[in-house]
C-alpha positions as CSV (number, residue, x, y, z in Angstrom):
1,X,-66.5,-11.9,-21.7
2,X,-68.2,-15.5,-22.4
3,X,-70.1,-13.5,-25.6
4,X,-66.6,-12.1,-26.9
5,X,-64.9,-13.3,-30.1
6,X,-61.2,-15.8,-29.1
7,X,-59.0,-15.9,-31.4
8,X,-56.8,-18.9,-32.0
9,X,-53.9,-17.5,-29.3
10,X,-56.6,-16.7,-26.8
11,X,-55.6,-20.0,-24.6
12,X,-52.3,-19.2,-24.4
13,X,-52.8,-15.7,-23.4
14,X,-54.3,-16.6,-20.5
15,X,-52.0,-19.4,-20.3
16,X,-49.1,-16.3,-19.8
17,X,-51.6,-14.3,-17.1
18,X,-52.3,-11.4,-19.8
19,X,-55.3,-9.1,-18.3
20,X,-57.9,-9.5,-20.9
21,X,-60.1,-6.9,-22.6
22,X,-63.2,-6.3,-24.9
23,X,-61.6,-4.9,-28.2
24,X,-63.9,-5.0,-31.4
25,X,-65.7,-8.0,-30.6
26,X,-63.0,-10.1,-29.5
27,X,-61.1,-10.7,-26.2
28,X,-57.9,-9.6,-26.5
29,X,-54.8,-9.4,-24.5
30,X,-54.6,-5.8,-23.1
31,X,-51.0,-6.4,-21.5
32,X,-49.2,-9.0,-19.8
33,X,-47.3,-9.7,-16.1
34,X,-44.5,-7.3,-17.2
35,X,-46.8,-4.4,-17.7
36,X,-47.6,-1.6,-20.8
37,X,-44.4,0.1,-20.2
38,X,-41.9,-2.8,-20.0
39,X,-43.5,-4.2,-23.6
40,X,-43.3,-1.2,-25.0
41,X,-39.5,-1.1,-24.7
42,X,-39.3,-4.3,-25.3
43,X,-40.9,-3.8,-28.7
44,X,-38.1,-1.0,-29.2
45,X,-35.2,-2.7,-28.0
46,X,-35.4,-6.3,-28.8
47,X,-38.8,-8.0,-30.2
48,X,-42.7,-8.3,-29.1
49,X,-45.0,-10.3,-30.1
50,X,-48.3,-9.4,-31.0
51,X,-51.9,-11.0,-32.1
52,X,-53.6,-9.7,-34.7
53,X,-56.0,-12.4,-35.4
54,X,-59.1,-10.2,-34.8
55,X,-57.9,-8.3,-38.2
56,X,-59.8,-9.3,-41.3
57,X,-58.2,-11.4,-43.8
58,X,-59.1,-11.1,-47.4
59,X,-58.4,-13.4,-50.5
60,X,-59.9,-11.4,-53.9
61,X,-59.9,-13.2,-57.1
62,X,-61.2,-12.7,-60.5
63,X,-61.5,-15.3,-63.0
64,X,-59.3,-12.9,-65.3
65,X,-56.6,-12.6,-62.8
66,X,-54.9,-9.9,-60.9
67,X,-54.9,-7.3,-62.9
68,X,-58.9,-7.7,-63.1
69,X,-59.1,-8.1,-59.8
70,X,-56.7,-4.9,-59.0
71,X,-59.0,-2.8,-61.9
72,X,-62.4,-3.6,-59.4
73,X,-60.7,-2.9,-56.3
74,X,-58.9,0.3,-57.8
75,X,-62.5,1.5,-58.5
76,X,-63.1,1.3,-54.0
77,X,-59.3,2.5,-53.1
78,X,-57.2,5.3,-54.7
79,X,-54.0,3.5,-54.3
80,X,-52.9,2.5,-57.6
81,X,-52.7,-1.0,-57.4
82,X,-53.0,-2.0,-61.3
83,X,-49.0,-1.0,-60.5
84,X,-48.7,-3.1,-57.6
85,X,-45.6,-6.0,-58.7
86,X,-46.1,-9.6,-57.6
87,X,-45.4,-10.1,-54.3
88,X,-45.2,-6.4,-52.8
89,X,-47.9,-5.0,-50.2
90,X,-49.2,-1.5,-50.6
91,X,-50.9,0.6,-47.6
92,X,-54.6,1.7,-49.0
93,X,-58.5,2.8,-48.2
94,X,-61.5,2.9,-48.9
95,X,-63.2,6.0,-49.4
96,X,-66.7,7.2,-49.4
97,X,-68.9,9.3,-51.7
98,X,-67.7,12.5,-49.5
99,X,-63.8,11.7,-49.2
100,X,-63.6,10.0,-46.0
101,X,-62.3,7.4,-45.2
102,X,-64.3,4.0,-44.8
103,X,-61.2,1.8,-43.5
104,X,-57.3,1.9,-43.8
105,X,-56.1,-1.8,-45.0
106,X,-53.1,-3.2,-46.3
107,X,-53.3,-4.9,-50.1
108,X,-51.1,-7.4,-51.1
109,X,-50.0,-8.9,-54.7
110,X,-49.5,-12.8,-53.9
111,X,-49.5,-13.4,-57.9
112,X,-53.0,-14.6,-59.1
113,X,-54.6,-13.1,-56.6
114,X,-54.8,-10.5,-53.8
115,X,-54.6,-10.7,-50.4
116,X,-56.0,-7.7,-47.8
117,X,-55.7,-7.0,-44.4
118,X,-58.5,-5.2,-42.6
119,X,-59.5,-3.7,-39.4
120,X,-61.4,-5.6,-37.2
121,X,-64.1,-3.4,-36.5
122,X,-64.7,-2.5,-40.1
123,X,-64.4,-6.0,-41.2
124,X,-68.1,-6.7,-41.9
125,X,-68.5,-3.9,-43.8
126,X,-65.7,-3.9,-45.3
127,X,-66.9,-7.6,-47.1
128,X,-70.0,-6.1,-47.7
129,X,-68.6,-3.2,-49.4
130,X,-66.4,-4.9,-51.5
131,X,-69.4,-7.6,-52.0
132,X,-71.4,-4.7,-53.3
133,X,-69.2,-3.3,-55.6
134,X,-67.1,-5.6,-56.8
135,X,-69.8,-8.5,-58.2
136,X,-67.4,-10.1,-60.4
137,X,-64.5,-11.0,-57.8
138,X,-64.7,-14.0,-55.9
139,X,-64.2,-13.0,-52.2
140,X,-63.3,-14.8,-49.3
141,X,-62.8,-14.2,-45.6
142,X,-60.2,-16.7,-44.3
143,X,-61.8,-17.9,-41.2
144,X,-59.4,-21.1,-40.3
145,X,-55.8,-19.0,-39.8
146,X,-54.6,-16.8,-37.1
147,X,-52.0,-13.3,-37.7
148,X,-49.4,-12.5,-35.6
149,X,-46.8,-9.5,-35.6
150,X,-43.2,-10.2,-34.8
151,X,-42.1,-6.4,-34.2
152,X,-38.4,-5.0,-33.4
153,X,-35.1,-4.6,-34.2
154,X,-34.5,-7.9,-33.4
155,X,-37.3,-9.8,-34.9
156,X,-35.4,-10.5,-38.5
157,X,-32.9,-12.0,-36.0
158,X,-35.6,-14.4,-33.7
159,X,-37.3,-15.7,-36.4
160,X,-34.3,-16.8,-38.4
161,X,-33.2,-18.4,-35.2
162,X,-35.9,-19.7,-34.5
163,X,-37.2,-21.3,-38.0
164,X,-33.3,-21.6,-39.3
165,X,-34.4,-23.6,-42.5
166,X,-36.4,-20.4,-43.5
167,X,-34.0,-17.7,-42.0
168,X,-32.7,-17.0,-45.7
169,X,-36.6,-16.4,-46.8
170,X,-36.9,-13.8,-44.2
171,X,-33.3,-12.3,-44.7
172,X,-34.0,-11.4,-48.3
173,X,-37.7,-9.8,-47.2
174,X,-38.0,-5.6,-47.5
175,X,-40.3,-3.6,-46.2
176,X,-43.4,-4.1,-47.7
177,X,-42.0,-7.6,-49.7
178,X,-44.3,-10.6,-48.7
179,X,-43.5,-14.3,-49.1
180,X,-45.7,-17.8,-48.5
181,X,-43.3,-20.2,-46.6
182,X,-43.3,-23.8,-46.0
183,X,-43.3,-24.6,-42.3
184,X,-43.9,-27.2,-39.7
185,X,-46.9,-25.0,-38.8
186,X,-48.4,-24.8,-41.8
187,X,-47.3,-22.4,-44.6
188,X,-46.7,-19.0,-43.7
189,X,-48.2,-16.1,-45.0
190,X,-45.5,-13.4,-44.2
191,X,-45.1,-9.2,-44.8
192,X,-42.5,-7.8,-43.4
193,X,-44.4,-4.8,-42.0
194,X,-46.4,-3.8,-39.1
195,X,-47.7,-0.9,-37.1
196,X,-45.4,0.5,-34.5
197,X,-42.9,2.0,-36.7
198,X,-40.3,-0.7,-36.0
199,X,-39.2,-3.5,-38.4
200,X,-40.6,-7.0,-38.3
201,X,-42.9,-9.2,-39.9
202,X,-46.8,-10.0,-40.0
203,X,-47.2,-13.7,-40.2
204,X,-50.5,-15.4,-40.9
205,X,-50.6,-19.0,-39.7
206,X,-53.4,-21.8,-40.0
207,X,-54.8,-22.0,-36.4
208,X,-54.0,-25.6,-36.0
209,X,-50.7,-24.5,-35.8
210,X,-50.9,-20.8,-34.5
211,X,-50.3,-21.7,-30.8
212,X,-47.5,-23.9,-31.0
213,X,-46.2,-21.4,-33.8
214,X,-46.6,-18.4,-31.0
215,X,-44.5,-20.5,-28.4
216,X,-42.1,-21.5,-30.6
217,X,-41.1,-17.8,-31.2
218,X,-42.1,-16.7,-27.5
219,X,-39.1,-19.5,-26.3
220,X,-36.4,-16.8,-28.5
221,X,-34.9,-14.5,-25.3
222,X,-35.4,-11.6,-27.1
223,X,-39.1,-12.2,-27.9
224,X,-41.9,-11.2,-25.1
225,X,-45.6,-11.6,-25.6
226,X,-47.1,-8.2,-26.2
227,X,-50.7,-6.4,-25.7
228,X,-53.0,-3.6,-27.3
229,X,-51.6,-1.3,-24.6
230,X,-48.5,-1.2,-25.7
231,X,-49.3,-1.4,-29.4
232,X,-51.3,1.8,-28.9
233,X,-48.2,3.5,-27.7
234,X,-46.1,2.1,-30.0
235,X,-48.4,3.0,-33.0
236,X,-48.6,6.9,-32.1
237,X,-45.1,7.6,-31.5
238,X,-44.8,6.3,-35.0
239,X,-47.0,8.8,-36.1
240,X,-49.7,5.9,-37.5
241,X,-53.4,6.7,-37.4
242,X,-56.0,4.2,-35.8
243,X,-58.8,3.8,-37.4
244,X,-61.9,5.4,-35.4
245,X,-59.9,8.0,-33.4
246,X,-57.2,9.3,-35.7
247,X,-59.2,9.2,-39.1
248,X,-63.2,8.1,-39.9
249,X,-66.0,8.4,-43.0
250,X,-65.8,12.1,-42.3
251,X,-61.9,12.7,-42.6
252,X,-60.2,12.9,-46.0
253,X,-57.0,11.4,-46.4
254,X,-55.5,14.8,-47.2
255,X,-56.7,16.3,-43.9
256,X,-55.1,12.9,-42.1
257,X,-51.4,13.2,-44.1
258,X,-51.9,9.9,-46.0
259,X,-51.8,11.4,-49.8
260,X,-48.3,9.5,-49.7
261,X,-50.4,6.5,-50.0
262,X,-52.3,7.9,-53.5
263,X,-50.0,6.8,-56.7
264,X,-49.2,9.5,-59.2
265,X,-51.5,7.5,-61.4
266,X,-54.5,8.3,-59.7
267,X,-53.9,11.7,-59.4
268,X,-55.3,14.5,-61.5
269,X,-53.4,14.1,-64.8
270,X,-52.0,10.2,-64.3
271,X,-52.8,7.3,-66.5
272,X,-55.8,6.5,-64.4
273,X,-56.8,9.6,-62.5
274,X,-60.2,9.4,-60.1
275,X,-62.4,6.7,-60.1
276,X,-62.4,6.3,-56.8
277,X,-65.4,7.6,-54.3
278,X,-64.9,11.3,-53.3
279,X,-62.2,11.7,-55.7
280,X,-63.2,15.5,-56.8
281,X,-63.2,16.2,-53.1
282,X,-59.6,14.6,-52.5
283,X,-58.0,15.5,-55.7
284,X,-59.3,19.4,-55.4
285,X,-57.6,18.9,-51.6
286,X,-54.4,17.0,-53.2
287,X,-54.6,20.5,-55.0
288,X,-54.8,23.8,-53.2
289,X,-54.6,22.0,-49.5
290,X,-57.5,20.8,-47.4
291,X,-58.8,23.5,-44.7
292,X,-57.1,21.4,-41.9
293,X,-54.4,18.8,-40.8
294,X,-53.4,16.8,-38.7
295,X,-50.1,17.5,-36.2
296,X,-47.9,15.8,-33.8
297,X,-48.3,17.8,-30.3
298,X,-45.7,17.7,-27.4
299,X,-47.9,18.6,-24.5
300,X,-45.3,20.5,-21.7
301,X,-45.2,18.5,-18.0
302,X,-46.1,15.2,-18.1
303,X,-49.7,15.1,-18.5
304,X,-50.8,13.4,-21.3
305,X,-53.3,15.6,-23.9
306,X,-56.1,12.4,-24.4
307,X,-58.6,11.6,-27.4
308,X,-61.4,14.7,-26.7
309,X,-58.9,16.8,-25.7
310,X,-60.3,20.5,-27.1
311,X,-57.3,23.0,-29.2
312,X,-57.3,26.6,-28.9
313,X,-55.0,28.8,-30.6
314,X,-53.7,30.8,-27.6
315,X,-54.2,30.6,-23.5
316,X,-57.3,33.1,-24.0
317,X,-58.9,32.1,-26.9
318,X,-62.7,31.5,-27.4
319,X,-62.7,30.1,-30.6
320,X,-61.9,26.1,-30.7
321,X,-59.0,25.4,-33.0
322,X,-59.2,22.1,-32.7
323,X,-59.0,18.5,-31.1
324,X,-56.8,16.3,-30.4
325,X,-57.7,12.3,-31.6
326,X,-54.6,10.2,-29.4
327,X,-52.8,10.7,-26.6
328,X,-50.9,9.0,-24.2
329,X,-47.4,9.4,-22.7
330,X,-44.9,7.9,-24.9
331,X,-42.7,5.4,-22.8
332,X,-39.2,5.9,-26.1
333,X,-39.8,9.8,-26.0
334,X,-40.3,9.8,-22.2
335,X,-42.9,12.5,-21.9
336,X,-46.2,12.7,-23.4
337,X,-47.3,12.5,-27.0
338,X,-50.6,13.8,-29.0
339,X,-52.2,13.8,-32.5
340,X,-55.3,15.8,-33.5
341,X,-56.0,18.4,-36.1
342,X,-56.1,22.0,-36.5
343,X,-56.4,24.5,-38.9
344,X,-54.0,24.6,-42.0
345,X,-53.0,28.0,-40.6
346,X,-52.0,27.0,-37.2
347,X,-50.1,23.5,-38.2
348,X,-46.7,25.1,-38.0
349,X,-44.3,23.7,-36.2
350,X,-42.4,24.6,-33.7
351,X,-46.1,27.0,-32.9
352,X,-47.5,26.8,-29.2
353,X,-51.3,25.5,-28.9
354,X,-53.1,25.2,-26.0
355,X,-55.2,21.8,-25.0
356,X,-57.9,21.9,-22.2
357,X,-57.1,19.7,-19.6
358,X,-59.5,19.3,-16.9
359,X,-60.5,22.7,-16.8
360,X,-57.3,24.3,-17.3
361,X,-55.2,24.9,-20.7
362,X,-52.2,23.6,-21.2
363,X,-49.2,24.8,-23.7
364,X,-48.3,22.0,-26.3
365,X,-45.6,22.3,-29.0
366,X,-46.5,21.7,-32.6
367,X,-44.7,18.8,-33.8
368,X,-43.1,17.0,-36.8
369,X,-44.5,13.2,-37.5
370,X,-43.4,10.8,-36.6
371,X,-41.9,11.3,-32.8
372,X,-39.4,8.3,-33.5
373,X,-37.7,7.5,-36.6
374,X,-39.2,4.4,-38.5
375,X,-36.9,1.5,-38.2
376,X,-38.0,0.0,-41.2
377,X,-35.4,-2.6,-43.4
378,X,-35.6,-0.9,-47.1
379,X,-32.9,-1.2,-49.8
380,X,-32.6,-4.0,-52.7
């Protein structure tokens, strides 16, 4: 553990007793005394706190301003971002010269520049990507501030309660609005989004300030620290894809159901179609339908259908149909969830598959994304 990666929160983690893990380079909190379970509903009752700090943060700047610097980055991602209004934060990837996917990250407009979120485990490459192809931007990995997720329904309420000279700031946020607040942390680089389907915020926070920040909110009674184990569970009953199981350079964003996340002006026939790596392979896919997809499975008993976990199309089959990429039992639904991919032909739902369990198949219902509702706060 002495090699791993802290991040700014790392002292207080192990202030609180969380059991520590190895996660992308860093030592991370993998749960805390109250277990997987009991954060996990606490996330979906009340409000758990998260660290993100491992996540790369990403200021991009051109000296012609946004809409240069949204023109280079446009030419890595197919999200159209040229469209992207001050202050807003769009859900984007990178894609390779075959239509995979390189890295999911989040892309925000913070007025003169851009600010991006990316996964920890891509985040060298991801600079060196960007470094690559994008000569004319200035671009910076912010090294000096941690990032924190305040997720729940009542996360809108502990913050405001908690920082009450900013509670209006945060009222006012929608999904996907963003906001740089004055605090007595520091200033506050704040979306209100997040990755386990619930509402809340993602707050970036020099690290001077990060720990006193995280107790601060952590003193709220509806806020409990939180760990990786439960934001894994969270995270697939929302129906969200991790990056390195659920979708990877060889999956197109078609096959993985994220061609919500590819504006009509990027598409065949919009104002900037293509330009983007593997674009005849997604747009042909966007088209007549990629040759599979992924599904939400509800495996039957409670024995959870893991990542590996082999698909056939009936009890007897021969012929693999597929595999399943998450699993775990999901503590809101009670009983066990799954995502993987299958043939087009066999995504129905409501259809029976058949996952190999140790040896022995077991029936699993097709199912709709996500397995809970999205609690997110949208409206003007």
């Amino acid at each position: 553990m002495s090699e791993l990666l802290r991040t700014p929160l790392t002292g207080l983690h192990e202030a609180l007793g969380a059991r520590m893990t190895a996660f992308a380079g860093y030592t991370m909190p993998l749960q805390f005394k109250s277990g997987v379970m009991a954060e996990h509903l606490q996330t979906r009752s009340a409000a758990g706190l998260f660290d993100v700090s491992h996540m790369g943060q990403v200021l991009l700047h051109h000296d012609k301003g946004t809409d240069a610097v949204s023109q280079a980055l446009e030419a890595l991602v197919p999200a159209d971002l040229v469209g992207l209004n001050p202050m807003r934060q769009r859900y984007g990837f990178f894609t390779n010269d075959e239509g995979g996917l390189l890295d999911d990250l989040m892309i925000a407009h913070r007025g003169d520049h851009l600010f991006v979120v990316v996964n920890a485990a891509c985040k060298a490459g991801d600079l060196a990507h960007m470094s690559a192809h994008m000569p004319d931007c200035a671009i910076t990995l912010v090294e000096d501030r941690a990032l924190l997720a305040l997720q729940g329904p009542k996360a809108e309420t502990a913050v405001t309660e908690t920082l009450p000279a900013l509670g209006q700031a945060f009222q006012k946020m929608r999904f996907l609005d963003i906001a740089i607040l004055d605090s007595a942390f520091g200033d506050l680089w704040v979306s209100r989004s997040g990755y386990t389907g619930e509402d809340g915020f993602e707050i970036s926070v020099p690290a001077a300030g990060a720990e006193a920040f995280a107790r601060t909110l952590l003193d709220h009674p509806d806020v409990a620290p939180v760990g990786l184990g439960a934001r894994d569970s969270l995270r697939l009953e929302a129906g969200l894809c991790l990056y390195g199981s659920d979708i990877g350079p060889r999956t197109s964003p078609v096959e993985a159901g994220l061609t919500w996340a590819i504006g009509g002006a990027r598409r065949t026939g919009g104002a900037r179609a293509g330009g983007f790596p593997g674009a005849d392979r997604i747009l042909t896919e966007i088209a007549g339908g990629a040759p599979r997809t992924r599904i939400g499975l509800r495996p039957e008993g409670r024995a959870p259908m893991r990542h590996g976990t082999v698909i056939y199309e009936s009890e007897t089959a021969s012929e693999v149909a597929g595999e399943v990429t998450s699993g775990a039992f999901g503590p809101t639904v009670g009983a066990p969830v799954s995502m993987g991919y299958v043939s087009a032909a066999l995504a129905d739902v409501g259809r029976t598959l058949w996952g190999e369990v140790r040896g022995k198949r077991l029936p699993a219902t097709v199912t709709a994304l996500p397995f809970t509702p999205a609690n997110f706060k949208r409206g003007t």
